[in-house]
C-alpha positions in Angstrom: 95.6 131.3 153.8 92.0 131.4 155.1 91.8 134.5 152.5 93.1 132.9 149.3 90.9 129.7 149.5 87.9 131.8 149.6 88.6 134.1 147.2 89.8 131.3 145.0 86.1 129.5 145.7 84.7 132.7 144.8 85.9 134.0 142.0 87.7 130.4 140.2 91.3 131.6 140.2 93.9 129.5 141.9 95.2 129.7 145.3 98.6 129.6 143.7 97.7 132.4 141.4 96.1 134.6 144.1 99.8 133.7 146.2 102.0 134.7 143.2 99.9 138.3 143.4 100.5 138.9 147.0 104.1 137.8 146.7 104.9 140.3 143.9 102.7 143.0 145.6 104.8 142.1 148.3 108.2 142.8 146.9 106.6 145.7 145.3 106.6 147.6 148.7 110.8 147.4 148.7 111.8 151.3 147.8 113.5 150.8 144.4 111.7 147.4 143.0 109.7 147.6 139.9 108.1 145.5 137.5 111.2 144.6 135.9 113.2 144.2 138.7 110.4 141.8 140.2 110.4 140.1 136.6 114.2 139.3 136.7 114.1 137.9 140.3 111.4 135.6 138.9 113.9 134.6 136.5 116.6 133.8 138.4 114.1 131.9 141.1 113.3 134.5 143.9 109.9 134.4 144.0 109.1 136.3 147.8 110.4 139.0 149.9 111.7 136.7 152.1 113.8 134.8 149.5 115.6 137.8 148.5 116.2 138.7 152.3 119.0 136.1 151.9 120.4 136.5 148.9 123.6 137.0 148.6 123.9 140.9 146.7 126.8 139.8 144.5 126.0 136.3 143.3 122.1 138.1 143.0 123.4 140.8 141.0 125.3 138.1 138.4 122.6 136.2 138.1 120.0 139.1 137.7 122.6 141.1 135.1 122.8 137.2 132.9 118.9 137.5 132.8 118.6 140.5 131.8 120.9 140.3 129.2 118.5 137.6 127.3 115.2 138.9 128.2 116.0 142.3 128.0 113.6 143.4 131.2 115.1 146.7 132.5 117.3 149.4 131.3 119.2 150.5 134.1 122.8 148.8 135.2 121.9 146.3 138.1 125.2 146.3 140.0 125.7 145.2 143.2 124.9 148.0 145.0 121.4 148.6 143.7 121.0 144.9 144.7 121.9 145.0 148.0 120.0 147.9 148.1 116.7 145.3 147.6 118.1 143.2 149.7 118.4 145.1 152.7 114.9 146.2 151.7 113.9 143.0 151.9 115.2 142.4 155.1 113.8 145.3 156.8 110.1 144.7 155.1 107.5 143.4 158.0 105.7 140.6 156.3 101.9 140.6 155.6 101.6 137.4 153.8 101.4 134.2 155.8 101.4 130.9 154.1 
């Protein structure tokens, strides 16, 4: 926390912003997430590792499959394996971020 506020003083970019970049860089360190997958969790509302550690795969995979079918973000199938396959990810991923 300590971290964002200064580099928010020092460089004019919101704490919020400089939170949304560690959260995505964040999920980015789950084996199989890229920026597509990260921009269709955003989409659906799962906006931190830790969010998506409780998801639910199935309901998570709906949801991610209906957003991707209107904004057209990634190319391969998201079924509910590959989901749960974040997931579990997700759940195993120590946290760096502390809010």
């Amino acid at each position: 926390m300590k971290g964002r506020k200064k580099l928010a003083e020092q460089t004019g970019i919101s704490e919020q912003q400089w939170l949304d970049w560690a959260n995505n860089a964040e999920c980015m360190r789950i084996k199989g997430m890229g920026s597509g997958k990260m921009k269709l969790l955003r989409r659906v509302g799962v906006t931190t590792a830790g969010e998506l550690a409780h998801r639910n795969p199935a309901k998570l995979a709906e949801a991610m499959a209906a957003a991707n079918e209107k904004y057209r973000l990634v190319r391969v199938s998201l079924t509910e394996k590959s989901v749960s396959a974040l997931v579990a990810g997700a759940r195993k991923l120590p946290r760096k971020i502390t809010y």
